[in-house]
C-alpha positions as CSV (number, residue, x, y, z in Angstrom):
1,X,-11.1,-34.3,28.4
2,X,-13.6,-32.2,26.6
3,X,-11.9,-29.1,26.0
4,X,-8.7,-30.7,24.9
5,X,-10.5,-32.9,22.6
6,X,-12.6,-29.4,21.3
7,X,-9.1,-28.0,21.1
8,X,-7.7,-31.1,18.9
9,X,-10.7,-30.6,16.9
10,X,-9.8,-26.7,16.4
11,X,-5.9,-27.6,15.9
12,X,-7.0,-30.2,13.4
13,X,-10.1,-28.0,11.5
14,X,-7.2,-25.0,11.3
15,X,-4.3,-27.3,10.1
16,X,-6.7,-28.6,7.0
17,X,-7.1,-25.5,6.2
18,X,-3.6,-24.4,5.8
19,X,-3.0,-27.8,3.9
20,X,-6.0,-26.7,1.7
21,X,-4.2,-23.3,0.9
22,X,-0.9,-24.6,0.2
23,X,-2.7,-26.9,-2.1
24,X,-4.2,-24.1,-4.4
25,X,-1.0,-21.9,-4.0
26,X,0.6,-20.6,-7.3
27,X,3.8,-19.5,-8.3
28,X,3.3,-15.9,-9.9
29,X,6.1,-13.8,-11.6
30,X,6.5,-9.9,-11.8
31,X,9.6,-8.0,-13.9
32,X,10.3,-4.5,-12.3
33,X,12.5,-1.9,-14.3
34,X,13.4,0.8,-12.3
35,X,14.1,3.9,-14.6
36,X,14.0,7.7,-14.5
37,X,10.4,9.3,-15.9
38,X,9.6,12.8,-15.7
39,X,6.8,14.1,-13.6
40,X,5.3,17.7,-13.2
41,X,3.8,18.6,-9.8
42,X,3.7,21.5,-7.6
43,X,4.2,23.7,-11.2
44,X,7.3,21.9,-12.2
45,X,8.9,18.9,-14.1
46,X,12.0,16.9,-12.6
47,X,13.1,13.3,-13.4
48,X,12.7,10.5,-10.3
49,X,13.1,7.0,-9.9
50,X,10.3,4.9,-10.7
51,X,9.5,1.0,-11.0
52,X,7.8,0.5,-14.7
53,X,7.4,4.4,-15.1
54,X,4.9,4.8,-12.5
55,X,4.2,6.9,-9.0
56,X,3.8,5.1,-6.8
57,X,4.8,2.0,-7.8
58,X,2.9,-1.1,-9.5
59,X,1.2,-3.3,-6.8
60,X,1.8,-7.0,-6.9
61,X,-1.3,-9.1,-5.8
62,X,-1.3,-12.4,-5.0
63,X,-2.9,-14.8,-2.4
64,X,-1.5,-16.4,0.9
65,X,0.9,-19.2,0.5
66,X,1.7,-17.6,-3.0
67,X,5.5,-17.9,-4.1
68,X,6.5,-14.4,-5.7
69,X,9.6,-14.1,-7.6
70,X,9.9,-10.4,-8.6
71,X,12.9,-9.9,-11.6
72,X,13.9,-6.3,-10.8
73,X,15.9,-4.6,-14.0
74,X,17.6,-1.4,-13.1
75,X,17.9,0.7,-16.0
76,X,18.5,3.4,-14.0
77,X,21.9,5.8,-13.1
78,X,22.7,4.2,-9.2
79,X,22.3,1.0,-7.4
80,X,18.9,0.4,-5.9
81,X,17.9,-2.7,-3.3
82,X,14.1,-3.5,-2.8
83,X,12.9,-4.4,0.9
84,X,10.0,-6.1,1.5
85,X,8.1,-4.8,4.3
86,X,6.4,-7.5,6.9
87,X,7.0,-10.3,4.6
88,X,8.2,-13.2,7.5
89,X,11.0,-15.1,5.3
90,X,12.4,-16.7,2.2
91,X,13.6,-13.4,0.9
92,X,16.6,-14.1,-1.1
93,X,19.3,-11.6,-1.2
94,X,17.2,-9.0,0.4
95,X,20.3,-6.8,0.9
96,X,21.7,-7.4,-2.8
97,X,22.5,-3.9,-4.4
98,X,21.4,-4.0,-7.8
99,X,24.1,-2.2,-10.0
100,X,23.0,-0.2,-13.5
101,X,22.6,-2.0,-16.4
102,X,22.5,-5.5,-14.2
103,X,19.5,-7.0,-12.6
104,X,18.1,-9.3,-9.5
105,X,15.2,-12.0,-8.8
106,X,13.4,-12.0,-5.5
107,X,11.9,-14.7,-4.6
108,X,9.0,-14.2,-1.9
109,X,7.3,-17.4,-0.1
110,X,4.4,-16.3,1.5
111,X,3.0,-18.4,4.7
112,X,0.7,-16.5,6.7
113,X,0.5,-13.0,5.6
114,X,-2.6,-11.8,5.1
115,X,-4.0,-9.0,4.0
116,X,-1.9,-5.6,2.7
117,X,1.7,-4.9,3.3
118,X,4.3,-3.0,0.9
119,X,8.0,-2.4,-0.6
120,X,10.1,0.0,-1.2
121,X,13.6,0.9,-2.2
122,X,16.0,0.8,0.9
123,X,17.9,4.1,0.7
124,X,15.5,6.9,1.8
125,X,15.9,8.8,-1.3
126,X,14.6,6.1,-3.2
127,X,12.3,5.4,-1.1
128,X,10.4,8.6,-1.8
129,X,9.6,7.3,-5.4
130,X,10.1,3.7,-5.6
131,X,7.6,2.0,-3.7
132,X,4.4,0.3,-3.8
133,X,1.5,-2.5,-3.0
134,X,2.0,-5.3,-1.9
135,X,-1.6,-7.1,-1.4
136,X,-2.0,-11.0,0.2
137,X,-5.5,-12.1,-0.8
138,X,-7.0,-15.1,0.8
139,X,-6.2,-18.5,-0.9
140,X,-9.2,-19.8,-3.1
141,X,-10.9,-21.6,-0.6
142,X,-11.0,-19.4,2.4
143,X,-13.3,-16.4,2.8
144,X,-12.4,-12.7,5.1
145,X,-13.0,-13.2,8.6
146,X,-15.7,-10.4,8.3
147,X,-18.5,-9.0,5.7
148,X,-17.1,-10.1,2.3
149,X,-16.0,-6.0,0.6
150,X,-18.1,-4.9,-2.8
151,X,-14.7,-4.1,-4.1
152,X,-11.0,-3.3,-2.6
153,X,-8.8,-0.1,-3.0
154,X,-5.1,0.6,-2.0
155,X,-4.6,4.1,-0.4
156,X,-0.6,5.3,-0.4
157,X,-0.1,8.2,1.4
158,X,3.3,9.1,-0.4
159,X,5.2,12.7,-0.6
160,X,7.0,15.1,-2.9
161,X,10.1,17.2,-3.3
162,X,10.8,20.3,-5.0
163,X,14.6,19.1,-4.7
164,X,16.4,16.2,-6.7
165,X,16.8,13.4,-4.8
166,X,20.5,11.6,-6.0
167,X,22.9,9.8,-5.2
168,X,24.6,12.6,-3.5
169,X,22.1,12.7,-0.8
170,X,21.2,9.3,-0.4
171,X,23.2,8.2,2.7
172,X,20.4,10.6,4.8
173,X,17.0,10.9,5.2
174,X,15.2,13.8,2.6
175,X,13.9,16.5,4.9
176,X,10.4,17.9,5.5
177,X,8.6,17.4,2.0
178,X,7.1,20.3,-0.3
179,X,4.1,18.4,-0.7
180,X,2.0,15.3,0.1
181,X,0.0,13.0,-2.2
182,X,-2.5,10.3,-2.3
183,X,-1.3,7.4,-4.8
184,X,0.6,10.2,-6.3
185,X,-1.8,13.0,-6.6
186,X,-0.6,15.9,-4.3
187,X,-4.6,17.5,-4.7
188,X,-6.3,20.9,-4.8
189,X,-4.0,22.7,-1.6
190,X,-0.8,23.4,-3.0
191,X,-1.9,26.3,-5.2
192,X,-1.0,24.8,-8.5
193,X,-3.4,23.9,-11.0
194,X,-2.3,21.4,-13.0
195,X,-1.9,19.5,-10.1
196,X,-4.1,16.4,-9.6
197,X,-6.6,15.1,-7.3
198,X,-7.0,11.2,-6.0
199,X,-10.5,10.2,-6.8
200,X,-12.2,7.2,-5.3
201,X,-16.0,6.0,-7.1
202,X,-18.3,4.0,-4.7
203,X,-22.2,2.8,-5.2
204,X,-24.5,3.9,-2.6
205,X,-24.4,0.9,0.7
206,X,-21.5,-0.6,-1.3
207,X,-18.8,-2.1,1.4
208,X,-15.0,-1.1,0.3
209,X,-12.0,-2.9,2.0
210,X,-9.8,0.5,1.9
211,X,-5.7,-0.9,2.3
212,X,-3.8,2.4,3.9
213,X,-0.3,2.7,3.9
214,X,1.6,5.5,5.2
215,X,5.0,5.3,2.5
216,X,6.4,8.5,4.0
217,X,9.8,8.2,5.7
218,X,9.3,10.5,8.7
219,X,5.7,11.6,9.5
220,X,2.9,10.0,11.4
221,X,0.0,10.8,9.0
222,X,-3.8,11.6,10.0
223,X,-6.0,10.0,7.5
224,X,-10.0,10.2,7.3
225,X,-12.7,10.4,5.1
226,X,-15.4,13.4,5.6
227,X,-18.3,12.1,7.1
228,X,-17.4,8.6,7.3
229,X,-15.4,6.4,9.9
230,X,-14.1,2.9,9.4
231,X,-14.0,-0.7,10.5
232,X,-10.6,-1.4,11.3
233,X,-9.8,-4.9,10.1
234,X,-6.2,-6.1,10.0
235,X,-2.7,-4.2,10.0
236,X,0.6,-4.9,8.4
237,X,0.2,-8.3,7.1
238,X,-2.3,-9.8,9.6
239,X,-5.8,-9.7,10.5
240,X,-6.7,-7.7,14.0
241,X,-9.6,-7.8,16.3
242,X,-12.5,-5.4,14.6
243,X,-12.4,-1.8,16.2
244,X,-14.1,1.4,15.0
245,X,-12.9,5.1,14.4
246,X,-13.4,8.3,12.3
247,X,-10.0,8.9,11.4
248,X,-6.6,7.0,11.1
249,X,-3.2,8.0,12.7
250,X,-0.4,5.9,10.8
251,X,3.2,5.9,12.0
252,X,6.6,5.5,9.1
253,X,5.8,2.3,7.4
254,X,2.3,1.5,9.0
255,X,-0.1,0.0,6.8
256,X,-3.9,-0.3,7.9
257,X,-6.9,-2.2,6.5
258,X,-10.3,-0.8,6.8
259,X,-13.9,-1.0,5.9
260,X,-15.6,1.2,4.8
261,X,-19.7,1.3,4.3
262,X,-20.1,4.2,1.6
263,X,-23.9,4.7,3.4
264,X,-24.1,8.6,3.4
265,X,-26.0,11.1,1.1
266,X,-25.2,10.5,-2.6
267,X,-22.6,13.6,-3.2
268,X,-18.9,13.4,-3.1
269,X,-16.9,13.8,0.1
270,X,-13.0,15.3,0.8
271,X,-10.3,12.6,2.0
272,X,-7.7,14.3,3.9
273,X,-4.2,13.4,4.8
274,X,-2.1,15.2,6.9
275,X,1.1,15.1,8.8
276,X,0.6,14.6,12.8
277,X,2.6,18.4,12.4
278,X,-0.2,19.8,10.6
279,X,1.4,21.4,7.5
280,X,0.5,20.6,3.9
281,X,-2.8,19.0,4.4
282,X,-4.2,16.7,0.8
283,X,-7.0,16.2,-0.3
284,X,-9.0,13.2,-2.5
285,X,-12.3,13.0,-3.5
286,X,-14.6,10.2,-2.4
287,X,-17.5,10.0,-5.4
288,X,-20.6,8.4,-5.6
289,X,-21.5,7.1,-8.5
290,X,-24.9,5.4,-7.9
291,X,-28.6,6.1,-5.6
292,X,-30.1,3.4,-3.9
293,X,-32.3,1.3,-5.8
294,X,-35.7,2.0,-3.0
């Protein structure tokens, strides 16, 4: 009789809580075009895809039990869909093909995501430059199940191709890539210098809650930080059981969340990601900005 009246207690403590988060939900609004920009990397300029002229695309951040409704323009040359990766239901017309010149509303009822997940254009050669964020805070009343971050920062591990990616190639997958990037910055390997290099700041003992998601269509990526290892926290939309490692191996579409306690010498550090294959390793730059205050 104890236990099941502990476990009514539990039931009834964790139902109040939902009702409490569906009580401060809000009802948020994002407008998407997708258009062609020109980018330079890897020495040269070609025209891609993007959502509001950026590379990776903008990140939509909201809390759990949020409804989303994202108005997608397309103001670009060929139909694009958006999916939405890990979100459990309530995506309306998640297969609707947005034509040029026309556009779409998503709407996106959260529940019990938590944490980071992501979107992306359906057809694989879309895919490679329309992407982004998609970042589930907790509601206002609820705190993380583990040491309350300094500060939170969305990693996309994204890559590049010398080749134009149209509509004449986009029933298949693009092939191996020419270059990799870290929310969009391919880094200091590919021998060109006007390329650019991902730079994260931190403060000395400052605690980051680092979102990782591997956007790249057909490599398992290795991702680390020099000298530091992470907390592992949640994955793909939920919270997990807390592990530790030095490095993380992400699979297609695999998005990790991870602490990490920026306790080491006061310098700057490499971040690396590489494909499982080992070719065309990037680079970052992890920074410290501050020394401790003894």
């Amino acid at each position: 009789m104890g236990s099941e009246k502990q476990g009514f207690i539990w039931l009834s403590g964790l139902l109040f809580l939902n009702i409490l988060a569906l009580s401060t939900a809000e009802v948020l609004y994002y407008e998407f075009f997708l258009q062609e920009s020109q980018f330079t990397k890897l020495c040269s300029t070609k025209s891609i895809l993007t959502v509001n002229g950026s590379f990776p695309g903008p990140e939509i951040r909201v809390r759990r039990g949020d409804t989303v409704f994202v108005n997608v323009h397309n103001q670009g040359n060929h139909a694009v869909s958006l999916k939405w990766e890990g979100v459990k239901d309530s995506i309306d017309g998640s297969n609707e093909l947005i034509q040029p010149g026309r556009n779409f509303t998503y709407e996106i009822e959260l529940e019990d995501e938590i944490g980071t997940l992501w979107w992306h254009a359906t057809s694989a050669w879309a895919a490679a430059t329309v992407h982004g964020a998609f970042v589930i805070l907790p509601a206002a009343n609820e705190d993380y199940p583990f040491p309350a971050p300094t500060s939170d920062q969305t990693i996309i591990l994204g890559e590049w191709f010398r080749e134009e990616l149209t509509e004449a190639n986009q029933t298949i997958a693009p092939g191996s890539a020419d270059a990799y990037t870290i929310n969009g910055h391919p880094g200091e390997t590919y021998g060109c210098s006007n390329d650019t290099t991902y730079e994260m700041q931190v403060d000395y003992e400052g605690l980051y809650l680092v979102r990782v998601i591997n956007a790249i269509a057909n490599e398992t990526m290795v991702f680390g930080v020099a000298s530091h290892s992470f907390t592992i926290v949640g994955q793909s939309g939920d919270y997990s059981r807390r592990s530790f490692t030095n490095s993380l191996t992400l699979a297609p579409a695999q998005v990790v969340d991870v602490l990490l306690c920026a306790n080491q010498n006061v310098g700057h550090y490499y971040i690396t990601a590489r494909p499982s294959s080992g070719a065309h390793i990037t680079n970052g730059i992890l920074r410290y900005t501050t020394t401790s205050s003894l």
